[in-house]
N, C-alpha and C positions, 0 to 999 in steps of 0.2 A: 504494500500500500504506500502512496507516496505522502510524507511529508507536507504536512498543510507548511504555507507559508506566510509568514507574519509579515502587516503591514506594516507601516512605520508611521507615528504619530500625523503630519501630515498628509500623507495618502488618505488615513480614515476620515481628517478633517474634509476634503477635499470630496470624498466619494457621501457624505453629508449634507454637503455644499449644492453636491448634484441634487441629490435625494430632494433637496429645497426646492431648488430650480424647476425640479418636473412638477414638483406641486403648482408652481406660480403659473407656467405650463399648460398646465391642466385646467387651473381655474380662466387661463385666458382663451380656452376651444379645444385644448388640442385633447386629444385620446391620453391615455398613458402610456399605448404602444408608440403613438408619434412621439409623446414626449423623450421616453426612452430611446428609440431611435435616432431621434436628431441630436439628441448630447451622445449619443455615443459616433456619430457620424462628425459629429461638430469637436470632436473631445477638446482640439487645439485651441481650437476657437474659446471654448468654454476655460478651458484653465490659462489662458492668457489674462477675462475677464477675472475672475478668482484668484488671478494674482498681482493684477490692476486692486482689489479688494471692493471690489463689485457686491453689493448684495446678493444675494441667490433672486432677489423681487427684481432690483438692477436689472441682473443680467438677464433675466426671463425676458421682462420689457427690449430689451434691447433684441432679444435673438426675435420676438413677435412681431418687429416694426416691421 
């Protein structure tokens, strides 16, 4: 069996961050399979914002304009 592996403080922060994001996401139309799809198609995009210190609400608004 292979070894689970550990994240590292922010990783968890960040994959969080996401977690927020699809909610805001979601309350703005989109499905939660869209939501999830497009930060995972966007990842770059998304943790440039996240590291700008974008809000998760922020960044939602910005990827729905």
């Amino acid at each position: 069996m292979a070894k689970k592996e550990e994240l590292d403080e922010e990783t968890l922060a960040f994959i969080q961050w996401c977690i927020e994001v699809e909610g805001f996401l979601v309350a703005g139309g989109a499905t939660v399979k869209e939501a999830q799809d497009h930060i995972e198609e966007q990842v770059d995009w998304f943790t440039d914002q996240y590291c700008a210190a974008l809000t998760p609400e922020e960044a939602a608004k910005e990827a729905l304009a």
